[in-house]
C-alpha atoms as an extended CHARMM CRD file, in Angstrom:
* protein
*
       207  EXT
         1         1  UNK       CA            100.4900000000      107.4340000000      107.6730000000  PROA      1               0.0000000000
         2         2  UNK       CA             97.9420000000      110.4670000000      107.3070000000  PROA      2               0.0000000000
         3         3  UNK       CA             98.1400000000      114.1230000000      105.7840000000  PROA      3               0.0000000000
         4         4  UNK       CA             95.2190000000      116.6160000000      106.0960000000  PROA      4               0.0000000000
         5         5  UNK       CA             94.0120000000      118.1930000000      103.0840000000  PROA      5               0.0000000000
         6         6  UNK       CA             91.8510000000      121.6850000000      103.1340000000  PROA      6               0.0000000000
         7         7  UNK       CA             90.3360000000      119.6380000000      106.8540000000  PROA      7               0.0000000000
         8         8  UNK       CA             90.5660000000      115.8940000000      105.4470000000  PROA      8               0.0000000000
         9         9  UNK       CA             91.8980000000      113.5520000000      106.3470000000  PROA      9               0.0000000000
        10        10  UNK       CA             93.6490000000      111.7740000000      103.9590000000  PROA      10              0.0000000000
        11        11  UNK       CA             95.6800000000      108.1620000000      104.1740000000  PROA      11              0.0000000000
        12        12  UNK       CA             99.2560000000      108.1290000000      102.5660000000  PROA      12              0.0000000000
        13        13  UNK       CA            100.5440000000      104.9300000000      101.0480000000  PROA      13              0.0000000000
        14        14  UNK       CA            103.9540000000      103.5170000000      100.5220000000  PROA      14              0.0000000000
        15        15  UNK       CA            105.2850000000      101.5270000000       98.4930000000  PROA      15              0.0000000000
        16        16  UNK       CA            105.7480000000       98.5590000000      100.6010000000  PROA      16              0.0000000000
        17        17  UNK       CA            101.7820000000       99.4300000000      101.9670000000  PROA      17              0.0000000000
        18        18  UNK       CA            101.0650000000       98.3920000000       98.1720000000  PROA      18              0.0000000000
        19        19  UNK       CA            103.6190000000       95.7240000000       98.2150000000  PROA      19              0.0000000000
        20        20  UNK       CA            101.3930000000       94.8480000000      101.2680000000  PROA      20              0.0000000000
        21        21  UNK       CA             97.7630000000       95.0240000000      100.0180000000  PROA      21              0.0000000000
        22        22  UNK       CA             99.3510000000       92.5700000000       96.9040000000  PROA      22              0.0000000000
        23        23  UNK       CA            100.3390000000       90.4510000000       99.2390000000  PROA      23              0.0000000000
        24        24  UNK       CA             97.1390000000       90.0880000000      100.5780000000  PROA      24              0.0000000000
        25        25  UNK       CA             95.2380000000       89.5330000000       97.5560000000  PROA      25              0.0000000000
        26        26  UNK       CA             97.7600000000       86.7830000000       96.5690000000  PROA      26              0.0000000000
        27        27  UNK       CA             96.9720000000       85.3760000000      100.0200000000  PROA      27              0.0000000000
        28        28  UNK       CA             93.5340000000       85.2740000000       99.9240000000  PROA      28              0.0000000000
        29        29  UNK       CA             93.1550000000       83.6930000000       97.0430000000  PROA      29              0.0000000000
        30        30  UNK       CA             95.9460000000       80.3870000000       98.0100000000  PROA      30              0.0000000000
        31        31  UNK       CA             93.5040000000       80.1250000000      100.8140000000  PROA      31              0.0000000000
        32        32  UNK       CA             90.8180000000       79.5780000000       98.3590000000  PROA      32              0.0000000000
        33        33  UNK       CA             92.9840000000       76.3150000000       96.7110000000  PROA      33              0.0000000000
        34        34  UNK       CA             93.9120000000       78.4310000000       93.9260000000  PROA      34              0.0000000000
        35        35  UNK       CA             97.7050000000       77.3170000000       93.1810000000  PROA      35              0.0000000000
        36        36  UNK       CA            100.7180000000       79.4830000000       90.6900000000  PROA      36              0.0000000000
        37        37  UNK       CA            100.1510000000       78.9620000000       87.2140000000  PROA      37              0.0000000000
        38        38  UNK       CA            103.2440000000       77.8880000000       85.5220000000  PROA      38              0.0000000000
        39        39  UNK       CA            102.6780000000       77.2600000000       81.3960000000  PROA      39              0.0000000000
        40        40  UNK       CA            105.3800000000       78.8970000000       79.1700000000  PROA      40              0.0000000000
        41        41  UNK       CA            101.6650000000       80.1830000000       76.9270000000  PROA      41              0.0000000000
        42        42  UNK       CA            101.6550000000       82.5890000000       79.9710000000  PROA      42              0.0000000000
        43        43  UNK       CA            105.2790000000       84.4520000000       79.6790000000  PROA      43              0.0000000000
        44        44  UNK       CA            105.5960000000       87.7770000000       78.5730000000  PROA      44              0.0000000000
        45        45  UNK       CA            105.6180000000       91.2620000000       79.2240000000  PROA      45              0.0000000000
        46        46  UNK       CA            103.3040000000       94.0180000000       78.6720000000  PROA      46              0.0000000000
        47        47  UNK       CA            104.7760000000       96.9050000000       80.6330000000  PROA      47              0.0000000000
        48        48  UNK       CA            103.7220000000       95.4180000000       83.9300000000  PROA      48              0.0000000000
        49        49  UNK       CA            105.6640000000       95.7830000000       87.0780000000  PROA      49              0.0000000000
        50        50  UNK       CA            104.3390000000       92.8970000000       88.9580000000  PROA      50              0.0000000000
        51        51  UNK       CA            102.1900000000       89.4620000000       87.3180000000  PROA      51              0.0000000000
        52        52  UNK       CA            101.1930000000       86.7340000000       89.0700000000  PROA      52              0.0000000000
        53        53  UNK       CA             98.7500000000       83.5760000000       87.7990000000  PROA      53              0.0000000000
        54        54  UNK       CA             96.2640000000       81.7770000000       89.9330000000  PROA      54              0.0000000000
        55        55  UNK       CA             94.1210000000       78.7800000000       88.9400000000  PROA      55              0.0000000000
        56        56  UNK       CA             91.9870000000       76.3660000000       90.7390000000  PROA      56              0.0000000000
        57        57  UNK       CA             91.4020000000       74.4420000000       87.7190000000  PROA      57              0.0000000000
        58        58  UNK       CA             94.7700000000       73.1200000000       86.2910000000  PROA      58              0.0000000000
        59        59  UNK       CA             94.8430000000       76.3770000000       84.4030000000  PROA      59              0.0000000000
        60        60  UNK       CA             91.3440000000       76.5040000000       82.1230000000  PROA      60              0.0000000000
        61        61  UNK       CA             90.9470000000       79.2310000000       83.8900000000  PROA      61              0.0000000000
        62        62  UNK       CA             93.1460000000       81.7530000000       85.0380000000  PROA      62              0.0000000000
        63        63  UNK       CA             93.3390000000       84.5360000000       87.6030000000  PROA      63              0.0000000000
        64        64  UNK       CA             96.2320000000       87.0390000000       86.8210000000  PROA      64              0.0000000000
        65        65  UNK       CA             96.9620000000       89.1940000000       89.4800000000  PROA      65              0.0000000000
        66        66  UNK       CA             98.7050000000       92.5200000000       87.6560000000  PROA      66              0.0000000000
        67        67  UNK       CA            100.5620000000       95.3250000000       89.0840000000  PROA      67              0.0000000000
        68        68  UNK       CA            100.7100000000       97.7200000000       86.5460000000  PROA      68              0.0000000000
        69        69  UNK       CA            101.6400000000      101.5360000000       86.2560000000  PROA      69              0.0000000000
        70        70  UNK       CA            101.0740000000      105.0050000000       83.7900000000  PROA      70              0.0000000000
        71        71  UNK       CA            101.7670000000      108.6730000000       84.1080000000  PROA      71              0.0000000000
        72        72  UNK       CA             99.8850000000      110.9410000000       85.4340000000  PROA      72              0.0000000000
        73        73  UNK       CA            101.5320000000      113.5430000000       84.3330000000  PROA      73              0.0000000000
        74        74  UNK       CA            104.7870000000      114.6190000000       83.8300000000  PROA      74              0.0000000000
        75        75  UNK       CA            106.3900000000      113.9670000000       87.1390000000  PROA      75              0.0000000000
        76        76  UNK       CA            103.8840000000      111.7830000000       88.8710000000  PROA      76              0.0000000000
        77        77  UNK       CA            101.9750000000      108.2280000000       88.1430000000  PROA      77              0.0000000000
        78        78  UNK       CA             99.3370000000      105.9530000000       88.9260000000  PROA      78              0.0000000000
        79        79  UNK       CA             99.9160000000      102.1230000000       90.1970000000  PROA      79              0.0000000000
        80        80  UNK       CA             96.9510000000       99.9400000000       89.5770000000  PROA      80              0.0000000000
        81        81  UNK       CA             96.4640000000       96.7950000000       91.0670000000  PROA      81              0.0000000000
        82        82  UNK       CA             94.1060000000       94.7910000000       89.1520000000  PROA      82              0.0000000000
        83        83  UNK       CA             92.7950000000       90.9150000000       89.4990000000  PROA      83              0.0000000000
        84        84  UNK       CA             91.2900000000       89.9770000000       85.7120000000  PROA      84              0.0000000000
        85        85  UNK       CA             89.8980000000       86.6430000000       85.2970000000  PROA      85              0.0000000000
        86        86  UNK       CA             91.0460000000       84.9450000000       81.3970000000  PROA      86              0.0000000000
        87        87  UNK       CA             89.4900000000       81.8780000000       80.0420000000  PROA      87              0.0000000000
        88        88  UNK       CA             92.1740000000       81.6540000000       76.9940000000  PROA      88              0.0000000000
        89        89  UNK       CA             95.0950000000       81.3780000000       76.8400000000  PROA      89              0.0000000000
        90        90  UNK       CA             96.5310000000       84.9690000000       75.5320000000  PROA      90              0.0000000000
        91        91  UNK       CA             96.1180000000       87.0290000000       78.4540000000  PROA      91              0.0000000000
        92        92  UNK       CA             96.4820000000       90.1930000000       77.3340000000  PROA      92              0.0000000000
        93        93  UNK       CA             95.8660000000       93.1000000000       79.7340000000  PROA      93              0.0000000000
        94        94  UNK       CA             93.2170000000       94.3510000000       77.7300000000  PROA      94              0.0000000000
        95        95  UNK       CA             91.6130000000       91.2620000000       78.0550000000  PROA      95              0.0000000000
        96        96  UNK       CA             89.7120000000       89.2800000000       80.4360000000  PROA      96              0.0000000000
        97        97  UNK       CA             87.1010000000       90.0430000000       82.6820000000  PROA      97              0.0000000000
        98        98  UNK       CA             88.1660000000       92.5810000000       85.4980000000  PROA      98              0.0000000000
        99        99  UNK       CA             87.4700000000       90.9550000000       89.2710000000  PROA      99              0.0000000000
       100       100  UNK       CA             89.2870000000       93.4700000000       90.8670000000  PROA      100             0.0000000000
       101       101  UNK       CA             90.7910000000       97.2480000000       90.9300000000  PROA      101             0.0000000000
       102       102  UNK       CA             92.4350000000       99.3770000000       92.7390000000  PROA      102             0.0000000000
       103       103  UNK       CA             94.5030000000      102.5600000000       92.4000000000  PROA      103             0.0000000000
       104       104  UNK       CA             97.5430000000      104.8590000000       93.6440000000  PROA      104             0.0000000000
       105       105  UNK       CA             98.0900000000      108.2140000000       93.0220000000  PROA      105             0.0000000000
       106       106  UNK       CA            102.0320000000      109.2300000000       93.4940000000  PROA      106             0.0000000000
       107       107  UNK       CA            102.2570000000      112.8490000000       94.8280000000  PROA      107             0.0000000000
       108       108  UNK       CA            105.8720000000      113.0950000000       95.6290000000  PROA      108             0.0000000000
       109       109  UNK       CA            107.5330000000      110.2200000000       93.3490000000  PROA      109             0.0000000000
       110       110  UNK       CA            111.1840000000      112.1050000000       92.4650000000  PROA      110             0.0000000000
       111       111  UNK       CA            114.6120000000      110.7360000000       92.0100000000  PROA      111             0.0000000000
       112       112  UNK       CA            115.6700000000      108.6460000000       94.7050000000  PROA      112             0.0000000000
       113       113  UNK       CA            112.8730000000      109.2340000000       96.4680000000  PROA      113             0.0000000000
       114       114  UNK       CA            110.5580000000      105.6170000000       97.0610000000  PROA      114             0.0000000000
       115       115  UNK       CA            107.5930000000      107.9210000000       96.3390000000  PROA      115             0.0000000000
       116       116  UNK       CA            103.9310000000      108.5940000000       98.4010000000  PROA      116             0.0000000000
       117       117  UNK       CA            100.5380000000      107.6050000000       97.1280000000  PROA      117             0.0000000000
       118       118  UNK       CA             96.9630000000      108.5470000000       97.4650000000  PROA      118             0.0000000000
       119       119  UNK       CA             93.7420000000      106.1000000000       96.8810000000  PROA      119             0.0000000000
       120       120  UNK       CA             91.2610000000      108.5090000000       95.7100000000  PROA      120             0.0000000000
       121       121  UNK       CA             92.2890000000      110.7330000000       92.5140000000  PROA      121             0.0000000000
       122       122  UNK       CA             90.3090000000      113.2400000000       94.1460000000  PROA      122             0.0000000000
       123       123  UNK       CA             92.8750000000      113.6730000000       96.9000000000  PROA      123             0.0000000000
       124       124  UNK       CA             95.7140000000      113.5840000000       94.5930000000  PROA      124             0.0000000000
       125       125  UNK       CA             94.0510000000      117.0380000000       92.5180000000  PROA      125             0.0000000000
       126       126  UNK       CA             93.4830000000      118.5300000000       95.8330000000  PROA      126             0.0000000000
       127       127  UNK       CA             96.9710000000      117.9070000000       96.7880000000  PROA      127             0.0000000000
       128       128  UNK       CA             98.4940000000      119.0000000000       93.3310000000  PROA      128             0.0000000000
       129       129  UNK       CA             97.2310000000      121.8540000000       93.5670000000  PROA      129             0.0000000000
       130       130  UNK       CA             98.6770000000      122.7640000000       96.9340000000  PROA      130             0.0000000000
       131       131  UNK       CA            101.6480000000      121.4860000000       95.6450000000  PROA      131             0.0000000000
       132       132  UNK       CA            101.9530000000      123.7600000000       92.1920000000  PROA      132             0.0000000000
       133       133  UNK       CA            100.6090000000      126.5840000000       94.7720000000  PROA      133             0.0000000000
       134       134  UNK       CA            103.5530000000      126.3240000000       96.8100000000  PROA      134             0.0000000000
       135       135  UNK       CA            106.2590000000      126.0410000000       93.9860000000  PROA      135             0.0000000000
       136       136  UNK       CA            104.8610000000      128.8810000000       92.5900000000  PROA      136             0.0000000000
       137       137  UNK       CA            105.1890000000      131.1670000000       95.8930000000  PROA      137             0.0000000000
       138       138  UNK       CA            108.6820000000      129.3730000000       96.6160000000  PROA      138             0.0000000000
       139       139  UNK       CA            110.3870000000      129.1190000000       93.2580000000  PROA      139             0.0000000000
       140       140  UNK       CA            110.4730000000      125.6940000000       93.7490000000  PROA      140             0.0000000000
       141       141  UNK       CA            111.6230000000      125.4050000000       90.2000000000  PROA      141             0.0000000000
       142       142  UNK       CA            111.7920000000      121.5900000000       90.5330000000  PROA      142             0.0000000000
       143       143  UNK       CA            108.6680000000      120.8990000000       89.4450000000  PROA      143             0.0000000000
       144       144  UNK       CA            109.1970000000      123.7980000000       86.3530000000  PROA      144             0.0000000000
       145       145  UNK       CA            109.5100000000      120.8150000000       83.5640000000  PROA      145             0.0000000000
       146       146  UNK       CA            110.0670000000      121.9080000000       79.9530000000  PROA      146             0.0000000000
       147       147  UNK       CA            109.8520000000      119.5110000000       76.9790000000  PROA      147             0.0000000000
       148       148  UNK       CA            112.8350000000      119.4730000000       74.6200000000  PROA      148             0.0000000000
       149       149  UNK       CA            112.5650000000      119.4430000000       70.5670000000  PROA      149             0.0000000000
       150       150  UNK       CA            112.7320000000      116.2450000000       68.5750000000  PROA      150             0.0000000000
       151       151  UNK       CA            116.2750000000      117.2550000000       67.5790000000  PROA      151             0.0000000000
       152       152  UNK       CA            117.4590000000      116.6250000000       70.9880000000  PROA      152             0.0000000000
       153       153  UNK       CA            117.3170000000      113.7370000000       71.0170000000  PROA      153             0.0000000000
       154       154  UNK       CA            119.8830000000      112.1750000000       69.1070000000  PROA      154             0.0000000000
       155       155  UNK       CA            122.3660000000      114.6640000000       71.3270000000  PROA      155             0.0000000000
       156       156  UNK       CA            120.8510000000      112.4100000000       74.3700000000  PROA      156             0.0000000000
       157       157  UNK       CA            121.1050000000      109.0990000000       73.2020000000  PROA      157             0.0000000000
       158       158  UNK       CA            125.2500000000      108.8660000000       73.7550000000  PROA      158             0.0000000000
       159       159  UNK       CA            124.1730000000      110.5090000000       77.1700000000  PROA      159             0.0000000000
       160       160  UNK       CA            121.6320000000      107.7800000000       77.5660000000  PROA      160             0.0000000000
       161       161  UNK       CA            123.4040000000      105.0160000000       76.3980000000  PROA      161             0.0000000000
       162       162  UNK       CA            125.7750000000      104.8800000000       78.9920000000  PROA      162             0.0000000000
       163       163  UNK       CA            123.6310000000      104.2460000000       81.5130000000  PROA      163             0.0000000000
       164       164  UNK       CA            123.4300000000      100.7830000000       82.6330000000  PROA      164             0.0000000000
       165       165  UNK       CA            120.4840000000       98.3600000000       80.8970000000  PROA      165             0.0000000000
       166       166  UNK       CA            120.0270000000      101.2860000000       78.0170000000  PROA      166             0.0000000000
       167       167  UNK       CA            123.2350000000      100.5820000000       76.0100000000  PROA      167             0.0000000000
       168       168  UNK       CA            120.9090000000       99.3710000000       73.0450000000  PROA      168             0.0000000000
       169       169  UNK       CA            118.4000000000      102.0670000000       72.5710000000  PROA      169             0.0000000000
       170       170  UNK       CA            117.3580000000      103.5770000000       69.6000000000  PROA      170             0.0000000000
       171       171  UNK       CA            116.7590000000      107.0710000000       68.7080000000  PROA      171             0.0000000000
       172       172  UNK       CA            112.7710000000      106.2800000000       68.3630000000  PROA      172             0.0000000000
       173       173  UNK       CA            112.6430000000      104.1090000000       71.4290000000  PROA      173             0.0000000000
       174       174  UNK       CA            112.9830000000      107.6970000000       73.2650000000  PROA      174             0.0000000000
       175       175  UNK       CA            109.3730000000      109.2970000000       74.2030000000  PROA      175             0.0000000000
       176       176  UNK       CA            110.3550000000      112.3490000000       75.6630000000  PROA      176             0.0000000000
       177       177  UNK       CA            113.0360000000      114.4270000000       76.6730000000  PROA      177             0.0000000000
       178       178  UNK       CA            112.3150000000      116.5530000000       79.7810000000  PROA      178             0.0000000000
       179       179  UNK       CA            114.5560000000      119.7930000000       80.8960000000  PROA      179             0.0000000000
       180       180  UNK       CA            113.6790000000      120.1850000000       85.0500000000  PROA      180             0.0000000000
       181       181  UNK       CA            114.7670000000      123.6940000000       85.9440000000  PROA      181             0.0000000000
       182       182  UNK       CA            117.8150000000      123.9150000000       88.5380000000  PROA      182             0.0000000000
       183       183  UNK       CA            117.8800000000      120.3110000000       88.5560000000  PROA      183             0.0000000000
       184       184  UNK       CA            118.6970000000      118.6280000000       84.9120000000  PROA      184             0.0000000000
       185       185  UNK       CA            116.3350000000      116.2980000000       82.7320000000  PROA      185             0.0000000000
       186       186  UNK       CA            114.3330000000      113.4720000000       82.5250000000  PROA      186             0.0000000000
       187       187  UNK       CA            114.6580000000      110.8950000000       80.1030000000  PROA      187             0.0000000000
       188       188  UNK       CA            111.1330000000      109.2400000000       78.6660000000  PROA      188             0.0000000000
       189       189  UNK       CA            110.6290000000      106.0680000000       77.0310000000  PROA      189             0.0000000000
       190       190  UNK       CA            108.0120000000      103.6190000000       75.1090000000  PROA      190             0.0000000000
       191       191  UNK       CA            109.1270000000      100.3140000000       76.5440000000  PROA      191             0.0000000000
       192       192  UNK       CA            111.7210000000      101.0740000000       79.2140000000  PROA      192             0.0000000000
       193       193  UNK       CA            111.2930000000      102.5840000000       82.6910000000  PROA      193             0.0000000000
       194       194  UNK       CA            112.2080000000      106.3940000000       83.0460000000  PROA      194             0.0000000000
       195       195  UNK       CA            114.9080000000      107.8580000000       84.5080000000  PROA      195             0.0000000000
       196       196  UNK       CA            116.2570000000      111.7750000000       85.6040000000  PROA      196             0.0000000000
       197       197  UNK       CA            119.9030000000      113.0360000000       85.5370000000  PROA      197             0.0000000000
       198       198  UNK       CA            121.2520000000      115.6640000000       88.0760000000  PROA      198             0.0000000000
       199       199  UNK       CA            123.4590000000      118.1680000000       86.2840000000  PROA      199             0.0000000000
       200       200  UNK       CA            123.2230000000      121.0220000000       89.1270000000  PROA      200             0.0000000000
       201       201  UNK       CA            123.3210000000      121.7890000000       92.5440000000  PROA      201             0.0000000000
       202       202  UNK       CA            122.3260000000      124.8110000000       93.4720000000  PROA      202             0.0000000000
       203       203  UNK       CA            120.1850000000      126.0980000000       96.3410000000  PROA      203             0.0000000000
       204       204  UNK       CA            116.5290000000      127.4460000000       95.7570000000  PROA      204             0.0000000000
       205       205  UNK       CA            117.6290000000      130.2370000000       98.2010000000  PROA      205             0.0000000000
       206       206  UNK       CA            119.8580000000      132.0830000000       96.2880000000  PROA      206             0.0000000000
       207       207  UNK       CA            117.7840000000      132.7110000000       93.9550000000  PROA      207             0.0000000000
């Protein structure tokens, strides 16, 4: 899948083309004798959306495969594959000695959508840009984000509480509190995935 941008061509990625390009890294290195890593020193999370341990040693050394993700900004992100090779046992993400990197800029990730990337951060500017452009000229007021106040909050958390998987969270486990024009908000948080809430449904053309 391919877009032009301002005459170049650029390659779109999916979700499942990352899934993909994981696979393949996982792949190569089995075919090298590596084997899984199972040790219970290796559990643990650290915000990553995919981990997966290699060794070729018995586990002295490991190879830790990460899928990991940040914002880019307030309605976009960045997945980053990364390979990082550990020779302890705490393998931290900030750790370790990196092997490998790659990344994927979303330019389209909404609610229910599965979300578009881009390789090059370059590309993804270019295509912001465009993008802000066009809202602009349109009134395409989803993409008009404004952040609440701190006292906000604590009217949100019944909101957010009902939502399935967030029925224990605390009033400073909540980052941010988004209000998306002519759509509803988005809900931000340290150490749990984000989500958005429709509350209208109203057509950009009768505005």
């Amino acid at each position: 899948m391919k877009t032009t941008i301002n005459g170049k061509e650029v390659k779109l990625f999916t979700r499942n083309d990352i899934s993909v390009i994981l696979t393949k890294i996982v792949n190569e290195y089995l075919s090298k004798g590596f084997v899984f890593a199972i040790d219970d020193k290796l559990r643990g999370s650290q915000g990553e959306e995919v981990k997966i341990d290699l060794t070729n040693d018995g586990g002295k050394t490991i190879h830790r495969v990460w899928l990991t993700s940040d914002f880019i900004d307030i309605s976009n992100r960045v997945l980053i594959i990364s390979v990082k090779k550990y020779l302890e046992d705490a393998c931290w993400f900030s750790k370790g000695e990196l092997v490998y990197q790659r990344k994927f800029y979303s330019i389209n990730e909404r609610i229910d959508e599965k979300g578009v990337f881009v390789e090059f951060e370059s590309d993804y500017k270019s295509i912001r840009k465009i993008q802000y452009e066009r809202a602009r000229n349109k009134y395409d007021y989803d993409f008009i984000m404004i952040k609440l106040s701190e006292s906000c909050k604590s009217v949100a958390l019944k909101i957010i509480r009902k939502r399935k998987g967030y029925k224990t969270v605390k009033l400073d486990d909540i980052e941010n509190i988004y209000h998306r024009l002519f759509y509803g908000y988005d809900f931000r948080f340290f150490d749990k995935a984000s989500f958005s809430i429709k509350t209208v449904n109203q057509s950009y053309n009768n505005l």
